[in-house]
C-alpha positions in Angstrom: 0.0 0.0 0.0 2.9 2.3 0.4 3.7 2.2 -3.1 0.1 3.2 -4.1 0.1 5.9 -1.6 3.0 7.3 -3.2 2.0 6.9 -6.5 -2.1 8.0 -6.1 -2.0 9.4 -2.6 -1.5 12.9 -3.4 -5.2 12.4 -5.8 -7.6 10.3 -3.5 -7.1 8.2 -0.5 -5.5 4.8 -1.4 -8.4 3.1 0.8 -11.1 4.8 -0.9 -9.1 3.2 -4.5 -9.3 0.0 -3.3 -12.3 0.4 -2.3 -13.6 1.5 -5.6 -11.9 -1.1 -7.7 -14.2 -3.7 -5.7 -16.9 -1.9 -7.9 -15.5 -3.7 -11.0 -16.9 -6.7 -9.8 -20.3 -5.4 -9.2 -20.0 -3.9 -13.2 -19.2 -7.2 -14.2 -21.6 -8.8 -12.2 -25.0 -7.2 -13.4 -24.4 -7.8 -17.2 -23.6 -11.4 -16.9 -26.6 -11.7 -14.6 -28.8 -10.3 -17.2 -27.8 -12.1 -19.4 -28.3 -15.4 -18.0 -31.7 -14.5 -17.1 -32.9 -13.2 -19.9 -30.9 -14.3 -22.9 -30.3 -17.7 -21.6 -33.4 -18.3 -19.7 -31.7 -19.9 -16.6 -33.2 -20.3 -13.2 -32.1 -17.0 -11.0 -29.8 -19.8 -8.8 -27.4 -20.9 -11.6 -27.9 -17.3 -13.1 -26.7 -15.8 -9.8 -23.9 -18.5 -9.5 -22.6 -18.0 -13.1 -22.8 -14.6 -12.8 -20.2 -14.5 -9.6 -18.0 -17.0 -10.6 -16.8 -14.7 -13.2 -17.2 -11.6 -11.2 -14.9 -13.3 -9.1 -12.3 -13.9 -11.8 -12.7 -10.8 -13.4 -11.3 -9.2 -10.0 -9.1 -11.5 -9.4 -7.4 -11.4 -12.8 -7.4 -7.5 -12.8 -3.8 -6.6 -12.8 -4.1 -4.7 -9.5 -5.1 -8.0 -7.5 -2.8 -10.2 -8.5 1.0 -10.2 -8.5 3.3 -10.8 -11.4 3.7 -14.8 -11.6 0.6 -15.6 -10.0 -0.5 -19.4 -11.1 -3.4 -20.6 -13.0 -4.6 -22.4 -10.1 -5.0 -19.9 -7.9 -7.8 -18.6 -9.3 -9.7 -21.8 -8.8 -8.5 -20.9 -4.9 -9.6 -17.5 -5.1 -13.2 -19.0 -6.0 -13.2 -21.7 -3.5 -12.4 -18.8 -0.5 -14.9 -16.6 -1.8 -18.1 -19.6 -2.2 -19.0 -19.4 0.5 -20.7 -16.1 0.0 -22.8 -17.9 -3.2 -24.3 -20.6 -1.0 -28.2 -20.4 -1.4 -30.0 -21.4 1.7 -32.6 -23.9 1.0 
């Protein structure tokens, strides 16, 4: 974080930046979601799980998430931490 305060801290917080790139999910999100709902005519369950799987991967391969070198496996990683929060309950 120290390098991003010296490179972007002078122009807004570095917290708030962060902050804001977790928007790009949500702008990936919603198209995909519509999409599956109304092009593809699924179900709102595999819509909604479809749709933030690759929310998820679109954040996590953003170039500001993850390091130089990162492996192709850890984005299968990066999606088991985060399912938890896509569990419907019943």
């Amino acid at each position: 974080m120290l390098i991003a305060d010296k490179l972007i801290g002078h122009l807004v917080p570095v917290r708030f930046a962060l902050f804001a790139f977790g928007g790009i999910a949500l702008i990936v999100h919603m198209p995909v979601l519509w999409f599956a709902l109304t092009v593809a005519a699924a179900a709102f369950n595999p819509a909604q799980t479809s749709a933030t799987v690759v929310a998820m991967t679109a954040n996590f391969s953003s170039p500001i998430s993850s390091p130089i070198g990162t492996e192709a496996c850890a984005v299968s990683r990066y999606c088991e931490v985060c399912s938890p929060s896509m569990r419907v309950a019943p």
